[in-house]
C-alpha positions as CSV (number, residue, x, y, z in Angstrom):
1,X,0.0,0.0,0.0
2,X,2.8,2.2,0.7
3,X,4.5,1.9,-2.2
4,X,1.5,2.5,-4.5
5,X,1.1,5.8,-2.1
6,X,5.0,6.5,-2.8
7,X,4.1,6.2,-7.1
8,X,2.0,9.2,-6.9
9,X,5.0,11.4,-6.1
10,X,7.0,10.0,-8.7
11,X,7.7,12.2,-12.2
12,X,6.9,10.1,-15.2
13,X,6.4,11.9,-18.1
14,X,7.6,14.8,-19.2
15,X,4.1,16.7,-18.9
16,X,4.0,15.8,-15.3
17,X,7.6,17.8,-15.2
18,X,6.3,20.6,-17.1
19,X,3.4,21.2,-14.6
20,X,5.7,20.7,-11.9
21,X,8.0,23.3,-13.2
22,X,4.9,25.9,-13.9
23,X,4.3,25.5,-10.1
24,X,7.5,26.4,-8.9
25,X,7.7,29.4,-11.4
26,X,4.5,30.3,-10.3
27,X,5.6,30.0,-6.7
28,X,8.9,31.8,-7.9
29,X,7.6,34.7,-9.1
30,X,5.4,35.4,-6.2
31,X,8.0,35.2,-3.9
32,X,10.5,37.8,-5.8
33,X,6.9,40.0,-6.3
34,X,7.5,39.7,-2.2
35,X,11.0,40.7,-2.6
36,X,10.2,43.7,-4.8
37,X,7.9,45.3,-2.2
38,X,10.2,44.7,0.8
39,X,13.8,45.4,-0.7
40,X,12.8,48.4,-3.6
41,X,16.1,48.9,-5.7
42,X,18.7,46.6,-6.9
43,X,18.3,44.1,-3.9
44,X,14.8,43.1,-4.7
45,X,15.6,42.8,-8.3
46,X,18.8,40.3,-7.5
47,X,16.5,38.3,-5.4
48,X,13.4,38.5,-7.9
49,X,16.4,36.8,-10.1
50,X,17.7,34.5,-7.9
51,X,14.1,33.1,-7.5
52,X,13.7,32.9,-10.7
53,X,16.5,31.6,-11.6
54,X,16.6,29.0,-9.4
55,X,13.5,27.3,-11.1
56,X,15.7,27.4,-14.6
57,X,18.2,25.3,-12.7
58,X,15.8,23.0,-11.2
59,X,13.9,22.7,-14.2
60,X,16.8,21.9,-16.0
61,X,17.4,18.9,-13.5
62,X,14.4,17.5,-13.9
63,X,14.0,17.6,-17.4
64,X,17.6,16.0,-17.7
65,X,16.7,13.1,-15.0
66,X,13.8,12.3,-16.7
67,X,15.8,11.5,-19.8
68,X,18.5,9.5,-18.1
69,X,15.7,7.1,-16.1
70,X,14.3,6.4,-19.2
71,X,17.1,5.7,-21.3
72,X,18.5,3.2,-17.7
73,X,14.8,1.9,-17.8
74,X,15.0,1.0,-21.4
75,X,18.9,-0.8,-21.2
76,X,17.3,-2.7,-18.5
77,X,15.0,-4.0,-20.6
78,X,17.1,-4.7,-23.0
79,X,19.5,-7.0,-21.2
């Protein structure tokens, strides 16, 4: 039971990764909005930034992991 619990947090395609990433733009965004209001100047925008570029990086990561388990899942059907 617990693992079929655990497959629901799992990534499996790449349009599951692509809503995942929306969120944490979403997410993201608001937070360096946040920033904006409570550091005006050249510190909020770095932070609006770093927000926002942290999902590019993470994104980026999941996009790439998703390729690699599938090209392991598919050599280990193969052998």
């Amino acid at each position: 039971m617990l693992r079929k619990i655990s497959r629901l947090f799992v990534i499996k395609t790449r349009f599951e990764a692509f809503l995942i990433i929306y969120a944490l733009a979403l997410g993201a965004t608001t937070r360096g909005a946040q920033y904006l209001e409570q550091f005006p100047g050249w510190g909020g925008y770095l932070l609006f930034l770093a927000c926002t570029g942290a999902v590019f990086l993470a994104g980026a990561k999941i996009l790439d992991c998703l390729k690699y388990e599938k090209a392991a899942a598919k050599r280990a059907n193969d052998s």
